[in-house]
Structures are given as C-alpha cells and as structure tokens.
N, C-alpha and C positions, 0 to 999 in steps of 0.2 A: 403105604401111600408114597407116591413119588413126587417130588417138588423138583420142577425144572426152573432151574435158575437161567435160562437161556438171553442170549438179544437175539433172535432170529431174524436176518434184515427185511422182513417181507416188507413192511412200509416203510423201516425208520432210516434204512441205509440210502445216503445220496446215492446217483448215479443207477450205474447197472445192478442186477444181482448179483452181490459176492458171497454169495454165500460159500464154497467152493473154499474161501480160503479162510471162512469162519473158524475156532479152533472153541468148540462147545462139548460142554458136559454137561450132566443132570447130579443132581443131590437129589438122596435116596433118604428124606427126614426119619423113617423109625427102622432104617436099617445100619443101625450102629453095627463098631467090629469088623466090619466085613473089606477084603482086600479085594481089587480088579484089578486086571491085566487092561492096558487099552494101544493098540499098536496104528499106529496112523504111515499110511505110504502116500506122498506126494509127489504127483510126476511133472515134469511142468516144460511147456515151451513157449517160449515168449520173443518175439523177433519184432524191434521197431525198425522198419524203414524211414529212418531220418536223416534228413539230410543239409539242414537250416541250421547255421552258426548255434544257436538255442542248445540244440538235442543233437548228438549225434547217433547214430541207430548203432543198439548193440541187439546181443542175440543170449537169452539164459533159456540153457537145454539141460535138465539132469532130473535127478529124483531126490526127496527127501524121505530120510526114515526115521520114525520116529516110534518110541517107546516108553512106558512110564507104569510104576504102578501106582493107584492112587489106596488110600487107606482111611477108614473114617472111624477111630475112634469115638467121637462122640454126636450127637442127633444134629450138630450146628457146625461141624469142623472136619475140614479135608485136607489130607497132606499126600501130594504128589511126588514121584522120586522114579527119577529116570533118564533121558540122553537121546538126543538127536542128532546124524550124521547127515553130510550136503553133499553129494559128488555131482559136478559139470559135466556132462558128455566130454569123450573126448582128452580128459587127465584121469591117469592113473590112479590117483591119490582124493581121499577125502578132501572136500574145499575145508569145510570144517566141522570137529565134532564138541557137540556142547552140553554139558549138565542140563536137565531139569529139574528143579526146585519153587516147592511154592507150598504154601498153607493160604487154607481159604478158610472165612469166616460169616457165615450169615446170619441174619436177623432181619425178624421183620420180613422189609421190601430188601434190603440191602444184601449187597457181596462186599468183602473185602480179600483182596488177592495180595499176598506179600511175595517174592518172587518171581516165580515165571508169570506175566500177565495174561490176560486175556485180549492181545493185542492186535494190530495189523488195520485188518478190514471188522473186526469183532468192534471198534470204537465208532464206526458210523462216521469214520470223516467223506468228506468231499475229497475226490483229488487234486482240487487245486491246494489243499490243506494237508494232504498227508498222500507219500507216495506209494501208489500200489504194488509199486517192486518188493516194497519192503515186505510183504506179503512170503515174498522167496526169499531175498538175502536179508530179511531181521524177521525171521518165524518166530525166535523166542526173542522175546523182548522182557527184561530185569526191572523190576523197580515195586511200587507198591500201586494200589490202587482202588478205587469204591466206588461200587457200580448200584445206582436204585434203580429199580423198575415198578412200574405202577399203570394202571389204566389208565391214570390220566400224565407220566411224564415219565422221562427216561432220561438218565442223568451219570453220565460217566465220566469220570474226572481220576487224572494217574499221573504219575512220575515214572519216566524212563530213564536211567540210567547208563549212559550210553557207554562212556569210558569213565573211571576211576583214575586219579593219579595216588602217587604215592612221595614220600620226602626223600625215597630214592632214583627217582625215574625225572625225566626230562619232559614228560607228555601233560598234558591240560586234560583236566577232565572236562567230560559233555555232559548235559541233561538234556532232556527234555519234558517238561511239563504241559498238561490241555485240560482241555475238558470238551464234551457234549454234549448239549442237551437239547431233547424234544417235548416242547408242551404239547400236548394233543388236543387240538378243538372240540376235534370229532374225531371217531375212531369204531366204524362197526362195517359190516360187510358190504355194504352199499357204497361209503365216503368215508376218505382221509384224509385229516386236512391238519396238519401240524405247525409250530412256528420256532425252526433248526437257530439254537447258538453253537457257536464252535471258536475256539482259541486256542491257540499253541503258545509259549513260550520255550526259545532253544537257547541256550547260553553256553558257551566255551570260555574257560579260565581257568582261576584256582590262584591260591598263596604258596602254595607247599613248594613253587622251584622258577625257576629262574626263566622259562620258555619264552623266546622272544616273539612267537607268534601273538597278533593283540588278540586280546580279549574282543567277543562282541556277543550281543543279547537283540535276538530278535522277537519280534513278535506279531504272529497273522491273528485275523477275528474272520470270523463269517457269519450273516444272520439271512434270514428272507423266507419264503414261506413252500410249503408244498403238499400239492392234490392229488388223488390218485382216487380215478372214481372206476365203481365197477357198472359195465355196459352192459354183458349178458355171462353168460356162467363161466368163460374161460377168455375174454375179452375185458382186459384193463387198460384206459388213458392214463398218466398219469404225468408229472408237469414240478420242474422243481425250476427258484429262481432265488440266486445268491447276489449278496453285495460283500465282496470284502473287502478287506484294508490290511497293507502291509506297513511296518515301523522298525528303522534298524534305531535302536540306543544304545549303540556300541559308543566308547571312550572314542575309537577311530574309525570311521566307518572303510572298510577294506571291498566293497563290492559298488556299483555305480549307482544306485536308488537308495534313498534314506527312504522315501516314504511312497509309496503307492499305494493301488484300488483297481477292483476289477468288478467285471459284473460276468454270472454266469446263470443263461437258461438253457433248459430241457425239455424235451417233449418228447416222448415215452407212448409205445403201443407193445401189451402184452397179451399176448397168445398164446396157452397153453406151456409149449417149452422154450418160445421165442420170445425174443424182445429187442427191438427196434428204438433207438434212440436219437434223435437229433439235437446238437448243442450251438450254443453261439456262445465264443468267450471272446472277453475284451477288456485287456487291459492295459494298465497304462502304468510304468513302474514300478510293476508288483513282483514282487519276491518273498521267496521262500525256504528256508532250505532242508525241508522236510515232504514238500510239495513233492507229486511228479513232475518231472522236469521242463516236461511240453510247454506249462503254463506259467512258466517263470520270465520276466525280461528280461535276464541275462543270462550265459551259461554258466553254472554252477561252478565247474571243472574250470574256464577259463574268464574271468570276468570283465577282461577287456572286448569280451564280444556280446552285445548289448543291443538291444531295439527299445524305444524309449514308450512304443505304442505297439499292442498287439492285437488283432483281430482273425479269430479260428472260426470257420464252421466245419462241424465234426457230427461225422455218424459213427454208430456203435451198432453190430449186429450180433444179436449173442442168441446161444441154443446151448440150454442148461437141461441135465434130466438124470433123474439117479436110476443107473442101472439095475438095481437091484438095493438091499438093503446093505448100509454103508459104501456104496461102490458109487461116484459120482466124476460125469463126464462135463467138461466145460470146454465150449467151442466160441472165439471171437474174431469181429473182424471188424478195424477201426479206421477207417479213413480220415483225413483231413485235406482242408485246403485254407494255407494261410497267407493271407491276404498280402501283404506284405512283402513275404517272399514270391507267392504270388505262383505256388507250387504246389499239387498234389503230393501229400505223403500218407502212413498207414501204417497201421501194427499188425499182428495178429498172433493169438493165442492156442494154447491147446491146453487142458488141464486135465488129469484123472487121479482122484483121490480114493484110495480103499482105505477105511475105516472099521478096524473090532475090538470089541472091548469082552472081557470072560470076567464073571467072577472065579474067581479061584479061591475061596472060602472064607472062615473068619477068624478072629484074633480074640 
C-alpha cells in the first residue's frame, strides 16, 4: 500500500501553478527497510526586466543538482541523507554546495519534517508573502516543521532557520517562522471554494555578541477567499482575493513603513497545459522582507527609495506539461504595468526539471 503524503498545489496553491518547484515524495506505509536513490536536476532561467526604484531586474541562469538517499526503517519514519550543488552560467565554480538532512515523522493526517523542509513553493504562500526566488537561491530550507492534510483542511506551520550565531562570531542570527492554512468549503470536481490564512514572522537578533546592526521583528498576515470552478473537461476559472497587513515591532524601525495593507486579486483561465492570469495589487506601505520584491513599498536592498502607494496590473502566461515521467518543462511570461511609475515592465521564465528515484534494496 502506498501512502502519499503529498500537497499537490492543484487547488490549494495561490497564484500560478508551481508545481515545477514542489520538492514531493510518497511514504511507502508497509514497506519498511527498504533504501532509495532519488536524484533531482533543476535547470532554471529567470530574467526580470525591472526597472522601477522597487525592483531592479536581475537575471538567475544555472542548474541545480540534487541527491539524497532516503531510508525507512520503520512503517511511520524517513531519514534522508544526501547534498545539493548550485552552479550560475557563466562562473566556473559551484555557487554553493549544501548537506541534506532530515527525518520525517507521520501519523494519522500529520507530517513532521526536522531538517531539510519541505519548503519554497511546497508551503502555499502567496507572493506577496513569500518570495518565488527562493525557489532557486533557498531550495533547501533548515528548521523543523508539521504539516496536516485532510479533506476538509490543510495546515502548514515551520521554522526556518535562516543564520545561526555562535559566542564566537560577530553575525545575528535570523529565523523565520509562518504558517498556512486552507479550510475547505467545498472541494470535489465540479467547485472549490476555500477560505486561505497565511502569517509569517521574520526576526533578526540574538544575546550571544555585540553586533551593532539593530535588531527587528516583522510580521505579514494574509486571509481572503478563493474559487476555482470547473467549466467543461479541460476548461478551469478560477479567482483568488487577498487582504493583507504588514507590522514592523522592531526596538528601531530601520526601513520607512511601520505599518501597512494591501489588497490582491486574480482571475485565472486554465486550459489543458496553459494558464492565463490577470492580477491587480494595491498597496499602500506594505512590506516584507521575505515577499517577492515587486510588491514591496520600498526596495529591500536600499530603503531610501520608497513609494508610499502602489497600484500594479499584471498578467501571468504560463505553459506547464510533463514531458515524459519525471521530466518537467515550465514556460512563463509576466508583464506588468505600474501605475505610478507609469511603465511597462516583465519577467520571464524557463524551467526544466528531471526527476528519479531507484530503489536500490533493503536494510
């Protein structure tokens, strides 16, 4: 018997399909002992044309490779062990190469992940809440984590661990903690209609030394509701709409918003391997600093450059389709025009992932 402890984002993920940069496995309940090979290759190009005080446009072109074996002792317990490398087009040299580590735990509805998480686009944020870069430069993400799924709710809640200090080192540790969750209304082939929380807290500090950098502790929410009906057999609307709120409670606030709000909707047409998105965001001193950056009102990088009101409308054209088993291509292309500035700008993407996994026998 096979138990997939999966989040597949077919409904539950804001925005476009990301699946693409999902990082899923299956638990195999009555096949104790048994060890797997599973080798993941991520290729990836990503180019924003930015050009607005906010965002300036960069360009990530390389591959990721990734390796691990995973091993299940017992009917409820997984232990992964293995290492991923990043090379940029264009440098000789690995950007960087990292351990994987992690034991996973289930019961019930429940996962529990300690280590390597099941991170990224796998947590269902929005990206005005969580940035889709980190997709490429944070693939593995540290810390612990408990994931329920259920027919009627889906509930993800983690600690990232972003930097450690130590009583020798000069540096502030980071975290990062959230959660997400989806109650589900409704939920069958016809209509979905769910009602999204999402929270972050990001904090920079620590006792352990002397760093004069200040300390600060922010924190986003996002709640609101979203549809997604099916029309005829390969023909889906679907329709999501956010309130959020930003709050810095830092000791000193170091960036130009203490507090803001934004509103984000979507309207969504999917066809077979395509999917067409229209957005309108608007906000007004909302920050982030875990967000993509587009939707932030100041730039991250230099905070003296600042809009106190922001008004985007944005299309999203995406063509998603797995070539073959494990082998998947991802094509985007992102426009925007912000008001404001009062200027067309645009992304766009290219992704291909090969995926396998072998058993290689048992222990």
């Amino acid at each position: 018997m096979v138990t997939s402890f999966l989040f597949i984002a077919k409904y539950a993920n804001g925005q476009l399909n990301n699946s693409i940069f999902n990082q899923n496995d299956s638990f195999y309940q009555n096949d104790t002992q048994t060890v797997r090979l599973h080798v993941e290759v991520f290729n990836y190009l990503r180019n924003t044309e930015y050009f607005d005080i906010i965002e300036k446009g960069q360009t990530l072109f390389g591959t990721m490779f990734q390796s691990h074996i995973s091993y299940q002792p017992f009917k409820n317990l997984s232990v992964k062990v293995g290492f991923q490398t990043r090379q940029d087009f264009g440098s000789h040299r690995f950007f960087a190469v990292q351990p994987m580590l992690s034991i996973s735990y289930f019961k019930h509805n429940w996962r529990y992940n300690f280590g390597a998480l099941q991170g990224s686009t796998n947590y269902g944020f929005i990206e005005p809440m969580y940035n889709i870069d980190r997709a490429i430069t944070h693939r593995i993400e540290n810390g612990i984590q408990g994931i329920y799924k259920s027919k009627k709710l889906y509930f993800n809640n983690f600690l990232v661990w972003d930097e450690p200090t130590y009583r020798t080192t000069k540096n502030q540790e980071r975290f990062l903690t959230g959660f997400v969750l989806d109650k589900y209304i409704k939920n069958n082939d016809k209509a979905f209609i769910s009602i999204p929380l999402q929270g972050t807290l990001a904090h920079r500090g620590g006792q352990l030394n002397d760093n004069p950098n200040p300390i600060f502790t922010r924190i986003n929410a996002a709640t609101g509701l979203k549809l997604k009906f099916k029309i005829s057999k390969d023909f889906y609307i679907k329709t999501e709409n956010y309130y959020l709120l930003s709050g810095d409670f830092s000791p000193t606030i170091t960036q130009p918003f203490k507090d803001g709000s934004a509103n984000w909707h979507t309207l969504s047409f999917l066809y077979q391997h395509f999917e067409i998105m229209f957005n309108y965001w608007q906000g007004r001193e909302y920050q982030s600093p875990y967000a993509t950056q587009i939707y932030n009102n100041y730039n991250y990088y230099d905070v003296y450059l600042s809009r106190q009101v922001r008004n985007l409308l944005m299309s999203k054209i995406l063509f998603s389709q797995h070539l073959n088993k494990g082998t998947q291509i991802d094509l985007r292309f992102e426009p925007f025009y912000d008001f404001e500035y009062g200027r067309f700008q645009y992304n766009y993407s290219v992704y291909l992932k090969l995926k396998l996994d072998k058993v290689l026998g048992k222990i």
